[in-house]
NUMAR-770355 format. One line per field, with one value per residue: residue number from 1; residue in three letters; chain; x, y, z of N, C-alpha, C in turn. Coordinates in steps of 0.02 Angstrom, whole numbers, plus 50000, padded with zeros to 5 digits. Layout:
BEGIN
resi	(NUM,...)
resn	(ALA,...)
chain	(A,...)
n.c1	(X,...)
n.c2	(Y,...)
n.c3	(Z,...)
ca.c1	(X,...)
ca.c2	(Y,...)
ca.c3	(Z,...)
c.c1	(X,...)
c.c2	(Y,...)
c.c3	(Z,...)
***
This chain:
BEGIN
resi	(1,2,3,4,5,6,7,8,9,10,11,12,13,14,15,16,17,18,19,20,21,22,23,24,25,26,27,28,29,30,31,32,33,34,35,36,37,38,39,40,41,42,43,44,45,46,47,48,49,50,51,52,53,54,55,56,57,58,59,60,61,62,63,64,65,66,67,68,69,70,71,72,73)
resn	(UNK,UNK,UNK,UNK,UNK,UNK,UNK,UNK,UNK,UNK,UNK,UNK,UNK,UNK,UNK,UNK,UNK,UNK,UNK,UNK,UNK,UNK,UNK,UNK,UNK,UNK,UNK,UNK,UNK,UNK,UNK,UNK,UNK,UNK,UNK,UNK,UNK,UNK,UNK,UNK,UNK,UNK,UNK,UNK,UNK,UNK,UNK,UNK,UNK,UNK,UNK,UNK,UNK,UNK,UNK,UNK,UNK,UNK,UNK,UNK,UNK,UNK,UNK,UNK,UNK,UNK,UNK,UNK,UNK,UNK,UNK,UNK,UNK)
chain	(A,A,A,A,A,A,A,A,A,A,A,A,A,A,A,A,A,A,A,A,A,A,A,A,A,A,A,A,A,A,A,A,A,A,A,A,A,A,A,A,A,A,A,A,A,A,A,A,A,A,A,A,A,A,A,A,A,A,A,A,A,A,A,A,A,A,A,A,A,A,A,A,A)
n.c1	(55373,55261,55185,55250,55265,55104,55093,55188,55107,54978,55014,55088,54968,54888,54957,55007,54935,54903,55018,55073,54979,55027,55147,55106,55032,55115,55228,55168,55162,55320,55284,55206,55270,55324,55309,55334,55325,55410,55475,55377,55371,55499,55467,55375,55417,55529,55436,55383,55497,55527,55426,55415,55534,55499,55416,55480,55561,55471,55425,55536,55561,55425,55450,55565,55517,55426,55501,55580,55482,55438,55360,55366,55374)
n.c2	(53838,53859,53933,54054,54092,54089,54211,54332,54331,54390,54500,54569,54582,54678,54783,54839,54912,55014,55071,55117,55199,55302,55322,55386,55488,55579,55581,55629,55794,55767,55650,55700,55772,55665,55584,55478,55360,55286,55330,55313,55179,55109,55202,55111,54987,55019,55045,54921,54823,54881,54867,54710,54693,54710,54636,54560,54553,54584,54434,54376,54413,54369,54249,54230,54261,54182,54059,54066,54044,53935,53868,53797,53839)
n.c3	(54555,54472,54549,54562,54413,54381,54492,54431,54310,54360,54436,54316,54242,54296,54349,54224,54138,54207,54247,54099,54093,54182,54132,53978,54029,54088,54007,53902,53823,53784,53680,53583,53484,53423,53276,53213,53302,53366,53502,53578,53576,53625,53738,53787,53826,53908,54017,54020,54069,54170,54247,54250,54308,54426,54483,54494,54585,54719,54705,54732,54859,54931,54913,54983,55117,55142,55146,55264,55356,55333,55241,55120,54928)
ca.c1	(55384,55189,55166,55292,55221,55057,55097,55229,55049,54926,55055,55091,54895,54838,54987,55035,54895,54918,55103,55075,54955,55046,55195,55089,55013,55189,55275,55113,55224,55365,55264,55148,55325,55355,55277,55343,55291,55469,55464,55302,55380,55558,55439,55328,55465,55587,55408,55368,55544,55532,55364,55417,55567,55481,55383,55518,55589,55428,55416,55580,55546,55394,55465,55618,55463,55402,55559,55589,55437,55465,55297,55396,55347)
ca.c2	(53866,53871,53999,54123,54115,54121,54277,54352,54346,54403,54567,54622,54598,54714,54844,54869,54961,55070,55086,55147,55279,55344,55335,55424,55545,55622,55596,55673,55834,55740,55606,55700,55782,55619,55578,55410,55310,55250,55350,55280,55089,55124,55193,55046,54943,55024,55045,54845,54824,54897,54813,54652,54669,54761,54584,54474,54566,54570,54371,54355,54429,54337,54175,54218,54275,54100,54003,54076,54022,53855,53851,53803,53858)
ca.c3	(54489,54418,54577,54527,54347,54396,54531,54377,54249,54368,54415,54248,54184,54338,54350,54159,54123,54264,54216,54048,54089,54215,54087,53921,54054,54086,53936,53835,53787,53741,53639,53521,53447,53378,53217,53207,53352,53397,53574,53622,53581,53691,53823,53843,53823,53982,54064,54041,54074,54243,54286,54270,54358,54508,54513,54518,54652,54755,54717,54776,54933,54969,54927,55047,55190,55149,55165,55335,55398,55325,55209,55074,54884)
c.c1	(55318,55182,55229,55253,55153,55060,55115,55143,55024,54965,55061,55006,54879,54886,55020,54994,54908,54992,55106,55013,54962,55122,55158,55042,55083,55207,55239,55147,55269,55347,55210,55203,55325,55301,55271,55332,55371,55483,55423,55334,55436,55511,55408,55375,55492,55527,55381,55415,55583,55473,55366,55481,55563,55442,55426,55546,55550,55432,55473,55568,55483,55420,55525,55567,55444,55442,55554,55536,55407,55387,55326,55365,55353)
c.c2	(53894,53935,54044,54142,54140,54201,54322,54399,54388,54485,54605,54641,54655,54773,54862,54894,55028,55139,55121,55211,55324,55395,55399,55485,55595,55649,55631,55729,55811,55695,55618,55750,55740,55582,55479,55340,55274,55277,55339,55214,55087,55147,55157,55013,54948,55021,54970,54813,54821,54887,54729,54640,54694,54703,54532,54501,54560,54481,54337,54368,54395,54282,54181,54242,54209,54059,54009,54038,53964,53811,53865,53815,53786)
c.c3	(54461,54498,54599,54467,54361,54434,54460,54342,54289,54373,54364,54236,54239,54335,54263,54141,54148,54239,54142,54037,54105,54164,54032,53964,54052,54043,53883,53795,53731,53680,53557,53486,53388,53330,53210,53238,53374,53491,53601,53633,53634,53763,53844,53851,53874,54040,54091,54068,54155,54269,54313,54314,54429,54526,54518,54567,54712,54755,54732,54859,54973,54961,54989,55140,55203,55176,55247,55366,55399,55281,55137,54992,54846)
***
C-alpha cells in the first residue's frame, strides 16, 4: 500500500509539471481568449486527471510484473 502511494506522489510531483506545460504550450491560442480563467482550471483539471490515472495504470502493471515473479508488494 505505502509503495503505491509513495510511487503515485513521486509520479505526479515529477510529470505534472511537464504535463501542464506541454498542455498551456498548445492550448496558448485558445487560453489567452478567456478572460476568466475557467479554461485554464478544466484544463489542469482533465490534464491532472489524466496524469494520475496514467500512474495507476503503470503501478498496476508493475505490481502485476512483480506478482509474477513472486517478489510480492
Amino acid at each position: 500500500m505505502w509503495k503505491a502511494l509513495l510511487f503515485s506522489s513521486i509520479w505526479i510531483g515529477i510529470t505534472m509539471p511537464l504535463v501542464l506545460a506541454v498542455i498551456f504550450t498548445l492550448f496558448e491560442p485558445l487560453l489567452t481568449f478567456d478572460t476568466s480563467g475557467i479554461l485554464m482550471l478544466i484544463t489542469m483539471a482533465i490534464g491532472a486527471i489524466a496524469d494520475l490515472y496514467l500512474a495507476t495504470r503503470i503501478w498496476t502493471w508493475i505490481e502485476h510484473k512483480m506478482y509474477k515473479r513472486k517478489h510480492y508488494m
